[in-house]
PAPAVEX-292169 format. One line per field, with one value per residue (C-alpha): residue in one letter; x, y, z. Coordinates in pm, 1 decimal. Example, Ala and Ser with C-alpha at 12.3 -4.5 7.8 and 13.67 -1.06 7.14 Angstrom:
BEGIN
resn	A	S
x	1230.0	1367.0
y	-450.0	-106.0
z	780.0	714.0
! end
This chain:
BEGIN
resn	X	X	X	X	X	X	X	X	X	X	X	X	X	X	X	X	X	X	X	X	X	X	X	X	X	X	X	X	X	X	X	X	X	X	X	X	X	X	X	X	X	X	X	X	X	X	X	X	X	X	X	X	X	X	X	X	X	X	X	X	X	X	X	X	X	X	X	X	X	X	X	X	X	X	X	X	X	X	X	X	X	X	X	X	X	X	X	X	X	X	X	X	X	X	X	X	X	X	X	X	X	X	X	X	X	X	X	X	X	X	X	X	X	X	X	X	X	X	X	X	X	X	X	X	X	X	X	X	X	X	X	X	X	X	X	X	X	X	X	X	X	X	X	X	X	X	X	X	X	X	X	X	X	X	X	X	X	X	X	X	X	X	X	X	X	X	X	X	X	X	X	X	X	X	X	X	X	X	X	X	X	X	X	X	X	X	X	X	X	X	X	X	X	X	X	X	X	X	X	X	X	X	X	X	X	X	X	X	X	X	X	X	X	X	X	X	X	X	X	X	X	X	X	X	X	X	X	X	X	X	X	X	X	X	X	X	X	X	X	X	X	X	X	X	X	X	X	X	X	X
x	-14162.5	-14036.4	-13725.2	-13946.7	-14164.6	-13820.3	-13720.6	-14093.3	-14010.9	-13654.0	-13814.6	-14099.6	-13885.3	-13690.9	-14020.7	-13992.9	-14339.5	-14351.9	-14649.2	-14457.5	-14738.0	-14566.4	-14192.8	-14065.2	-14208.4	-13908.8	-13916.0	-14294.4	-14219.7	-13952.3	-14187.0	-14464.1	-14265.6	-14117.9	-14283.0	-14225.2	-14268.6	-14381.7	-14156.8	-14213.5	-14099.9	-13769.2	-13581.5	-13413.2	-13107.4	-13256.2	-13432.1	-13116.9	-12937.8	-13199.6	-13254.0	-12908.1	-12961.9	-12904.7	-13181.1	-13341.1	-13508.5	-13760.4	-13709.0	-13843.7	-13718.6	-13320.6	-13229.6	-13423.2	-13346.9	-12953.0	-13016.0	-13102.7	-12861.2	-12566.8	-12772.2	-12790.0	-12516.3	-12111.3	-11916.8	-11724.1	-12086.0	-12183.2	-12037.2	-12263.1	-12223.5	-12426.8	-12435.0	-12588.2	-12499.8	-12360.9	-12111.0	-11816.4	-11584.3	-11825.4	-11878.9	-11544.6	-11473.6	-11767.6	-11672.3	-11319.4	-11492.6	-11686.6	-11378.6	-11222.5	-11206.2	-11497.2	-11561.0	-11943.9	-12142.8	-12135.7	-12387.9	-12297.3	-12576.6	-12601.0	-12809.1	-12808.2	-13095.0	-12922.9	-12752.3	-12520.5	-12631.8	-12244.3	-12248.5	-12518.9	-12380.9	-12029.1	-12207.4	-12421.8	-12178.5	-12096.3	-12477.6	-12548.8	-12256.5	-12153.8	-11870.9	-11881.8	-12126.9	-12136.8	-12501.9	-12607.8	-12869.8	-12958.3	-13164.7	-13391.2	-13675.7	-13856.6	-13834.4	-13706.8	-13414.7	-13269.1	-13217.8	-13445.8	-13126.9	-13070.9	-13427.1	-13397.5	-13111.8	-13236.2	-13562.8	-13734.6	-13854.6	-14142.3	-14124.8	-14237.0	-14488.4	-14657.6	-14705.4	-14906.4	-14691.9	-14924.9	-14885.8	-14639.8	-14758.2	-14573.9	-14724.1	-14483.6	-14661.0	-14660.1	-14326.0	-14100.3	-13819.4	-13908.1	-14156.9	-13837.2	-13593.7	-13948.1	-13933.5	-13634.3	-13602.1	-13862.2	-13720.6	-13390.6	-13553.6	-13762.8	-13453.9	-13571.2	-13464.6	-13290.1	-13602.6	-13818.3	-13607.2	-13651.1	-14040.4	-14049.2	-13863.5	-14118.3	-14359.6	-14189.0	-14187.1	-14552.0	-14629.1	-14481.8	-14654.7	-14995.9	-14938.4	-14787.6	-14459.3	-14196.4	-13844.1	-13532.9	-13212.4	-13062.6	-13391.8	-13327.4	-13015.6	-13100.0	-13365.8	-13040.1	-12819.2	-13047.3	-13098.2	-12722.5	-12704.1	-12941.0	-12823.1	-12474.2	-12645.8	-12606.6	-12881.9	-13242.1	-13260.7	-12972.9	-13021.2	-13360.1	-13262.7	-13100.0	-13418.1	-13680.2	-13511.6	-13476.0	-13856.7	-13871.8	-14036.7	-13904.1
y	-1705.5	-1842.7	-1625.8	-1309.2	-1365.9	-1399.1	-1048.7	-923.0	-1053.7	-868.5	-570.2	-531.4	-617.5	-289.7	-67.5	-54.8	-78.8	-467.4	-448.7	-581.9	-853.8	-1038.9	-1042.6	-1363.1	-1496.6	-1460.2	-1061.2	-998.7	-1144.3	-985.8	-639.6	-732.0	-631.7	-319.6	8.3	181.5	512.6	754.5	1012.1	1341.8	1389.4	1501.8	1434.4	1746.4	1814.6	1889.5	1652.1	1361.2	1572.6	1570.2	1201.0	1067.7	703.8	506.4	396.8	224.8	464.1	288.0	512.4	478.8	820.1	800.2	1054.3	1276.6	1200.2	1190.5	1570.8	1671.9	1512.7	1657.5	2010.4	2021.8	1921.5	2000.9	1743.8	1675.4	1641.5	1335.4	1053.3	927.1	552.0	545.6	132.7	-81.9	-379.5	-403.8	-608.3	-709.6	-454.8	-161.7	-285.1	-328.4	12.8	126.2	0.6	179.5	539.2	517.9	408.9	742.0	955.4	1302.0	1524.3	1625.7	1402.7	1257.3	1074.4	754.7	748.8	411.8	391.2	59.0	-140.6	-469.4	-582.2	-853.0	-1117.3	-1135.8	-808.6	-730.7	-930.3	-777.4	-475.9	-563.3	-505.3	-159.9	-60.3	-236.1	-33.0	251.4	452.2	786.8	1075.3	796.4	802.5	515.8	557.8	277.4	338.2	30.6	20.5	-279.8	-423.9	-756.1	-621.4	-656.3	-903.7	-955.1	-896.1	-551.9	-415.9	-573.1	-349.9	-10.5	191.1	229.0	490.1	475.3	692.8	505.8	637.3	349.3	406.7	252.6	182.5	370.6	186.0	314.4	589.6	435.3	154.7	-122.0	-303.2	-9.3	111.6	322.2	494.6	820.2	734.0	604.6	908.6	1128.7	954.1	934.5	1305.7	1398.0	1210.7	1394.9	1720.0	1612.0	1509.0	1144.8	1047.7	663.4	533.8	715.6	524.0	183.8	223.4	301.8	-46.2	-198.2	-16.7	-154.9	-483.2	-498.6	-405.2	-669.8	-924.6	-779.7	-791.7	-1121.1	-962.3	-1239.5	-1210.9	-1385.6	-1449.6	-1090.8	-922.2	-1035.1	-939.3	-582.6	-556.5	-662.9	-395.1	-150.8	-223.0	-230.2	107.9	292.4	125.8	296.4	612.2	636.6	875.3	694.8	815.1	654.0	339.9	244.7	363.1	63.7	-115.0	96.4	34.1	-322.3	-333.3	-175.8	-384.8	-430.4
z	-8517.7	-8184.3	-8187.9	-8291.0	-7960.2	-7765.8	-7921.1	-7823.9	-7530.0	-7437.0	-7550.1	-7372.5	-7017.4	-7162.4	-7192.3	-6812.0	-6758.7	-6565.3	-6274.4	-5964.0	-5905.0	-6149.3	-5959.2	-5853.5	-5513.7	-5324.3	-5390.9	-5327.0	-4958.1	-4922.8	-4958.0	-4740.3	-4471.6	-4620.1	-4734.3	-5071.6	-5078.0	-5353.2	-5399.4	-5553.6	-5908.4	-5823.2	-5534.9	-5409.0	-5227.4	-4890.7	-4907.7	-4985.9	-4715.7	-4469.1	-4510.2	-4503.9	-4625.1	-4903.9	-5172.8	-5443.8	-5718.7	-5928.7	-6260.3	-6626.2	-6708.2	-6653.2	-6882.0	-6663.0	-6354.1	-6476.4	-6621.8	-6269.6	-6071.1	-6308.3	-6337.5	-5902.5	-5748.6	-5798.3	-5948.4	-5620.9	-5449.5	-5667.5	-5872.1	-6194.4	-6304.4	-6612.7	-6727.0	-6970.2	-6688.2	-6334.9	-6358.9	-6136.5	-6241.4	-6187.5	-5814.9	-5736.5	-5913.7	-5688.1	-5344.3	-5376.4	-5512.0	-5186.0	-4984.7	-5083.6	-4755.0	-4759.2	-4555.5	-4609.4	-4809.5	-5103.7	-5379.2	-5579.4	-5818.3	-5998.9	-6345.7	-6466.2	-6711.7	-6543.8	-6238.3	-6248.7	-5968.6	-5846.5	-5916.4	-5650.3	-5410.7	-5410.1	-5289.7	-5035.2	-4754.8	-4842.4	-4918.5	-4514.5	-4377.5	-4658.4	-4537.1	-4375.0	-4557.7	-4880.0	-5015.2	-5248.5	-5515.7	-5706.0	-6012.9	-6151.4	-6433.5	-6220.6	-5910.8	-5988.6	-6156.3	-5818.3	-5569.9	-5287.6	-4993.8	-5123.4	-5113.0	-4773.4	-4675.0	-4880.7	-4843.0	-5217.6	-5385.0	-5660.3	-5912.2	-6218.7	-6410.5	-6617.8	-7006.5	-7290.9	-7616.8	-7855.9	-8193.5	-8428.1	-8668.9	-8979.7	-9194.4	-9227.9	-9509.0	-9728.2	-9637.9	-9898.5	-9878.1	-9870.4	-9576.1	-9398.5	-9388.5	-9347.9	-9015.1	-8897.5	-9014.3	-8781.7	-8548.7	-8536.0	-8500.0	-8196.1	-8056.9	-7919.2	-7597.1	-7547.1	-7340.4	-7606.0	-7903.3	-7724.0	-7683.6	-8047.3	-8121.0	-7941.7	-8129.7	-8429.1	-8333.7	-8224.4	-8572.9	-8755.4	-8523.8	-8593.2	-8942.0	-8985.9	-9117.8	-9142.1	-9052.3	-9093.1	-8919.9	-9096.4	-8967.6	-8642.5	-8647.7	-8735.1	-8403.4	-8139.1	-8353.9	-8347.4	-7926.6	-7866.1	-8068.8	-7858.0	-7545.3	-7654.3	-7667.2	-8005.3	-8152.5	-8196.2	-8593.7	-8632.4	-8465.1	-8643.7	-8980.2	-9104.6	-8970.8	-9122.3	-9421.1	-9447.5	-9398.6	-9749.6	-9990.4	-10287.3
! end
């Protein structure tokens, strides 16, 4: 049972959803001298334009905010880093995109669930003194998914909207086969986002805690393949069907 609480516990830091009284110390002093502002639901172009600096985007909806980005500015306008992880390689592969010369300005837009402490600090120079018409936007699920020296350097945006896991409409101690692909059917149709498909893993998991559902090293196994397939985009009814299934009894 100790390794299902650690899963419960990776999950629920990935339902995006963690109250920032609970960061480390370090970063809550870091913010008492900063301000956070609530932006509106979508950040438009004049508004990036107008404003001309580089910032932090606290996000629980990336798909959307990606969708909007893509859908409102020209691909020459913007550049879209769309990661499981910062690591090293991304920043490095970051610092020379923004060292590429432009003549009116330009967005790098970084989506990330993690940030690689190195990783961070590689680009801390840059995001103190970008270069000429560069415009950083770094996209975060909490606050203490990044270091406290970058929110010093960065102005932050709010824009998280905090949600209740509703439990899980499917009962996984009477669960059959045909009650599986009924689900999963539906969910293809309603066309599940990744955030969505992650939330409903929790959901999942949740479920087989309250009912005393054991587990064992396979089953476990199944919950990280099924989080690696939807953090590789792969489609959510397709990522929790080998799951649902091996809940089957019998």
């Amino acid at each position: 049972m100790l390794k299902l609480h650690k899963a419960a516990t990776d999950l629920k830091d990935n339902r995006m959803v963690l109250d920032s009284s609970k960061n480390a110390k370090e970063t809550t002093q870091q913010q008492k001298s900063k301000s956070t502002f609530h932006a509106p639901s979508k950040i438009n172009p004049q508004f990036i334009t107008t404003f001309k600096k580089s910032c932090i985007i606290i996000s629980n909806d990336y798909e959307s905010e990606k969708n909007y980005l893509s859908n409102t500015y020209a691909k020459e306008d913007i550049r879209i880093y769309d990661l499981e992880e910062l690591k090293m390689d991304n920043a490095h592969e970051i610092i020379e995109e923004a060292h590429i010369a432009t003549t009116k300005d330009k967005i790098i837009a970084i989506f990330a669930f993690s940030y690689n402490h190195y990783a961070q600090n590689a680009l801390l120079k840059i995001l103190e003194e970008p270069p000429s018409h560069i415009i950083f936007m770094l996209y975060i699920t909490a606050r203490n998914k990044l270091i406290p020296t970058i929110f010093s350097r960065l102005v932050v945006f709010n824009k998280s909207k905090k949600t209740h896991i509703k439990p899980i409409n499917l009962d996984l101690t009477r669960l059959t086969i045909p009650m599986v692909y009924e689900y999963v059917n539906k969910l293809e149709k309603e066309h599940i986002s990744y955030e969505q498909g992650r939330n409903i893993l929790s959901q999942i998991l949740d479920s087989i805690i309250a009912h005393n559902i054991l587990l064992d090293e396979k089953g476990l196994e199944r919950f990280d393949l099924a989080l690696k397939a939807l953090y590789s985009k792969q489609s959510v009814h397709i990522a929790l069907l080998p799951l649902l299934l091996s809940l089957v009894k019998g």
